[in-house]
C-alpha positions as CSV (number, residue, x, y, z in Angstrom):
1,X,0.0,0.0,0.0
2,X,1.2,3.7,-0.5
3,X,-0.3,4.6,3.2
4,X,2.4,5.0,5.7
5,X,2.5,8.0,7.7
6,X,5.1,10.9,6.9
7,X,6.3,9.7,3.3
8,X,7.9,11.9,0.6
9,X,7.7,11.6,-3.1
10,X,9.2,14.0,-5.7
11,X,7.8,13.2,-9.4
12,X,9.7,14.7,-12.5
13,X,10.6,14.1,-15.8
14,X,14.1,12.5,-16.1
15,X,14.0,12.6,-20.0
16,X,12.0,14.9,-22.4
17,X,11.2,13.4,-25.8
18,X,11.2,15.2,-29.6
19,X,13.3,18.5,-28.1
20,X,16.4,19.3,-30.1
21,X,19.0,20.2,-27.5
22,X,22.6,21.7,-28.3
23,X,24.8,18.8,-26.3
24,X,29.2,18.9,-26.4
25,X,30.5,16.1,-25.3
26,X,32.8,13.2,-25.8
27,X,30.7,12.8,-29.2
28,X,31.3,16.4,-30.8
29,X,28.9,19.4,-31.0
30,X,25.7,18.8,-32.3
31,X,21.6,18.7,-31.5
32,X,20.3,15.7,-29.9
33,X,16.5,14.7,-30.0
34,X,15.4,11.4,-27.9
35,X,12.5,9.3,-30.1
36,X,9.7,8.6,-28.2
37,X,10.3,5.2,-27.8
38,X,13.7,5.4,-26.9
39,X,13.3,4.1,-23.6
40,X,10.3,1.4,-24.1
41,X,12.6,-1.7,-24.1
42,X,14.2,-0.9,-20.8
43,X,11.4,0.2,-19.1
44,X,9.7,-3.0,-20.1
45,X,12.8,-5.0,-19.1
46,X,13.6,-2.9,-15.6
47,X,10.1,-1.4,-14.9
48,X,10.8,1.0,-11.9
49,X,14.4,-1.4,-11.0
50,X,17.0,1.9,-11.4
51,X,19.3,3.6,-9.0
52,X,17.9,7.1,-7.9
53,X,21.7,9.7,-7.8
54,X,21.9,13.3,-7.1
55,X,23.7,14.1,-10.0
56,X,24.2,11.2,-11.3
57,X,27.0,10.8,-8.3
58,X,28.8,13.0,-9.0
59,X,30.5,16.6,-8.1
60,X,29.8,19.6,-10.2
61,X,33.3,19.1,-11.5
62,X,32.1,16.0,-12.8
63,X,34.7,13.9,-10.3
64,X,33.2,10.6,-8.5
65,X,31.6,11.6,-5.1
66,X,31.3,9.0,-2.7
67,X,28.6,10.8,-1.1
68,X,26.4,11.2,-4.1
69,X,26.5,7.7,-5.3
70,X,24.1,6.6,-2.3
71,X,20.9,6.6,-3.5
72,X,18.4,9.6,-2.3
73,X,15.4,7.5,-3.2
74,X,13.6,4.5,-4.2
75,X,11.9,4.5,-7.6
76,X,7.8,4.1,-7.3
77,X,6.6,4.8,-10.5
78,X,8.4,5.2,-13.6
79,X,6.6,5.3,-17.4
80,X,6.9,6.7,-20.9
81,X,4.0,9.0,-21.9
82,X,3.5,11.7,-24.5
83,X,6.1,14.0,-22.9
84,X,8.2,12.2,-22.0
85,X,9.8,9.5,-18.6
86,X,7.8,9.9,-16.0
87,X,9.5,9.1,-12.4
88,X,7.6,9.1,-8.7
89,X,10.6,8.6,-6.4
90,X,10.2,8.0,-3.0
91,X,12.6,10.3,-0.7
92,X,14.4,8.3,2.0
93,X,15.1,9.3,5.8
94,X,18.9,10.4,5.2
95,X,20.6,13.7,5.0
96,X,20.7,12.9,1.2
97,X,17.2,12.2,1.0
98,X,16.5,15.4,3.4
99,X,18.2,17.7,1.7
100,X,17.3,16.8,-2.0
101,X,13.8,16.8,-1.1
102,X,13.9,20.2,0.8
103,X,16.2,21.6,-2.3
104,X,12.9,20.6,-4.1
105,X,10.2,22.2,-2.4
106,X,11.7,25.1,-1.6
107,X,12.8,25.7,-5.9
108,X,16.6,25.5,-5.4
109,X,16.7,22.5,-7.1
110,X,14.5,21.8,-10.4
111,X,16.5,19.4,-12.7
112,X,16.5,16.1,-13.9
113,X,18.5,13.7,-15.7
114,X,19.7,9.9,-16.4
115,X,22.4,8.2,-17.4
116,X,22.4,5.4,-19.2
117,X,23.9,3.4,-22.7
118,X,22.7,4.9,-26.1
119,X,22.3,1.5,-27.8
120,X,21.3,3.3,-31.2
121,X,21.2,6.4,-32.5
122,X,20.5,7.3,-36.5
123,X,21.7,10.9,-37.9
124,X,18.5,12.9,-38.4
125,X,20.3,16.2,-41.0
126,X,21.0,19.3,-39.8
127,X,19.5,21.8,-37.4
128,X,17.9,24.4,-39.3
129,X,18.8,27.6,-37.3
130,X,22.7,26.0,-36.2
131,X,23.4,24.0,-39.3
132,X,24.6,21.5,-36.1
133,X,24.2,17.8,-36.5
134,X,21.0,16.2,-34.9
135,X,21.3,12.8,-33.8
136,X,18.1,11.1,-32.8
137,X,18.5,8.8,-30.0
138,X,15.9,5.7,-31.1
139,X,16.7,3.3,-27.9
140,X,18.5,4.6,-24.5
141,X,19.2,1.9,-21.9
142,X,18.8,4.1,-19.1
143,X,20.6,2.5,-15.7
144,X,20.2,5.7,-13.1
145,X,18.2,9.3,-12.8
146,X,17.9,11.8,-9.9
147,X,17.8,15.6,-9.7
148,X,20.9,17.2,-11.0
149,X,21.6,21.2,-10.8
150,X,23.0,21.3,-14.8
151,X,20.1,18.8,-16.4
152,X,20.6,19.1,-20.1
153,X,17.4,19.3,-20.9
154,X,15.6,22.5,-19.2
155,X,12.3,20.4,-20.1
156,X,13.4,17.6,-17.9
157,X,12.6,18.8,-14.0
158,X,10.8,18.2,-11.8
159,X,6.8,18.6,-11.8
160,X,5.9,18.0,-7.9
161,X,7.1,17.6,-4.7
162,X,4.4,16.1,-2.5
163,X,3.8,13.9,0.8
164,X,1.1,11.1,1.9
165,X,-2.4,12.6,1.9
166,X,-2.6,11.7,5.8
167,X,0.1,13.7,6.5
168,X,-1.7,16.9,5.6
169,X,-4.7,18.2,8.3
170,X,-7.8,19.8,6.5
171,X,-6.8,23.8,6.6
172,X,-3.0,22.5,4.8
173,X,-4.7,20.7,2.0
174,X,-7.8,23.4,2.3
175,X,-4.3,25.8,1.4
176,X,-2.8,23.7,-1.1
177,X,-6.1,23.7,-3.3
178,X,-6.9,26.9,-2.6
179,X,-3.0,28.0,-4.3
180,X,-3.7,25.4,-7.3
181,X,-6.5,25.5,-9.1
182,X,-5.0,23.0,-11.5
183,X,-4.6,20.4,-9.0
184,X,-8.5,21.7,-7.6
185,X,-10.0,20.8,-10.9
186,X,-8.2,17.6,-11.2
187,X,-8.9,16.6,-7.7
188,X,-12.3,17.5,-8.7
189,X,-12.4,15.3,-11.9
190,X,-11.2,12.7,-9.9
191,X,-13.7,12.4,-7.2
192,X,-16.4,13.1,-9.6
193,X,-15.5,9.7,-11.7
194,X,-15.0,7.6,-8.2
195,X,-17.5,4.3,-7.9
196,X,-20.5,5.4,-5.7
197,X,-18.6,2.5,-3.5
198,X,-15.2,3.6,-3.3
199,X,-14.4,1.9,-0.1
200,X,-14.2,-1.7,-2.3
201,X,-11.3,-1.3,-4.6
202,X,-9.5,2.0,-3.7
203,X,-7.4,1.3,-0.4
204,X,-4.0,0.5,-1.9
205,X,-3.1,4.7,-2.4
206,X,-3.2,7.5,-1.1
207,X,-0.8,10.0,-2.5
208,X,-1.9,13.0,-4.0
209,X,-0.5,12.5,-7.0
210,X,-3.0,14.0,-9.7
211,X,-2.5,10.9,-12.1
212,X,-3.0,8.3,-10.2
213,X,-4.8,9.0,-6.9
214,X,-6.7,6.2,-5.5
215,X,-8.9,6.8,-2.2
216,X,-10.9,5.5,0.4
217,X,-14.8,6.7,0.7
218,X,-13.7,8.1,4.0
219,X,-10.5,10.5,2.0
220,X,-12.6,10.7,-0.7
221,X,-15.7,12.2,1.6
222,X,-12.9,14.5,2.9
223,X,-11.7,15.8,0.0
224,X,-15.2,16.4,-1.4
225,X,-16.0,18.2,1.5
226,X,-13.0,20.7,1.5
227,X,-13.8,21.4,-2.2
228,X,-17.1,22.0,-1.4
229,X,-16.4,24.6,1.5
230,X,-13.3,26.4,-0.8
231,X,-16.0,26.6,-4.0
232,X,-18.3,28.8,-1.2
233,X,-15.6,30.8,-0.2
């Protein structure tokens, strides 16, 4: 289940598809664009099995850290979908973990990335405004991902930093909704589409995580009655 008490999950992009992006690297100078299937045969061989590194551990020099090559995090989610891979990471109880997550929430900290082998890649012509190269990456065995201060894609970052529904009392979530109508009207959406008997087959989550939020008739009675008192406001 996705219930205990005090849990922290950050959700981000760690990969952006279709973007032309201006990489140097070992390979040269040139514009890189990831296919959007680039990563289906190792998420359907790994699923959600990948280390989670700040930085893919390492410095900002690029040397070997010791300190960053502990994971921050334990991969709950991750999946391809029109935009690009999707992660939900669960934050652990370190200092890592702590101060990743609290980089997060607070904004100091917005990138993703991933590391991984580039199993093949196909020349795609030339960039129209750089006359650059553009390689298209077609499949990407991707090994780690994790918030990184340089991502090199400025699409790839993170989307959310939330915790367990029960750790929130009515006036915090009353707040959150009240700062986000986006989430509101998803919320909304949500609750409106629930099974009049929601206490039979939605116990195993209860994140607030707009995409996949499952709830009990008791949450969900909650959650429609703060909506219901901010809509009267």
């Amino acid at each position: 289940t996705r219930s205990e008490a005090g849990a922290r999950y950050i959700d981000a992009y760690a990969a952006v598809f279709s973007r032309e992006q201006e990489i140097r690297d070992r390979e040269g100078h040139y514009m890189e664009r990831i296919a959007p299937t680039a990563f289906d045969r190792t998420l359907s061989q790994r699923g959600s099995n990948f280390q989670v590194l700040f930085n893919h551990g390492r410095t900002i020099h690029g040397d070997s850290s010791e300190r960053y090559s502990m994971p921050y995090g334990v991969p709950a989610e991750v999946r391809a979908d029109a935009r690009g891979v999707w992660t939900s990471t669960k934050i652990m109880d370190t200092p890592l973990g702590d101060e990743v997550h609290t980089l997060a929430r607070d904004g100091a900290l917005r990138g993703m990335s991933f590391s991984g082998q580039f199993k093949s890649t196909r020349a795609a012509g030339k960039h129209a405004d750089s006359g650059l190269n553009v390689k298209e990456r077609t499949e990407i065995a991707m090994t780690e991902y994790g918030a990184t201060p340089f991502p090199a894609y400025g699409e790839a970052q993170i989307v959310a930093v939330r915790a367990e529904f029960a750790t929130y009392t009515d006036d915090e979530l009353r707040s959150l909704l009240a700062d986000d109508a986006d989430l509101a009207a998803r919320v909304g959406h949500i609750l409106a589409g629930l099974s009049p008997d929601t206490g039979r087959s939605r116990e195993t989550s209860t994140s607030l995580a707009p995409e996949r939020v499952a709830l009990t008739a008791e949450q969900a009675s909650r959650l429609t009655a703060i909506l219901t008192r901010k809509d009267r406001t």
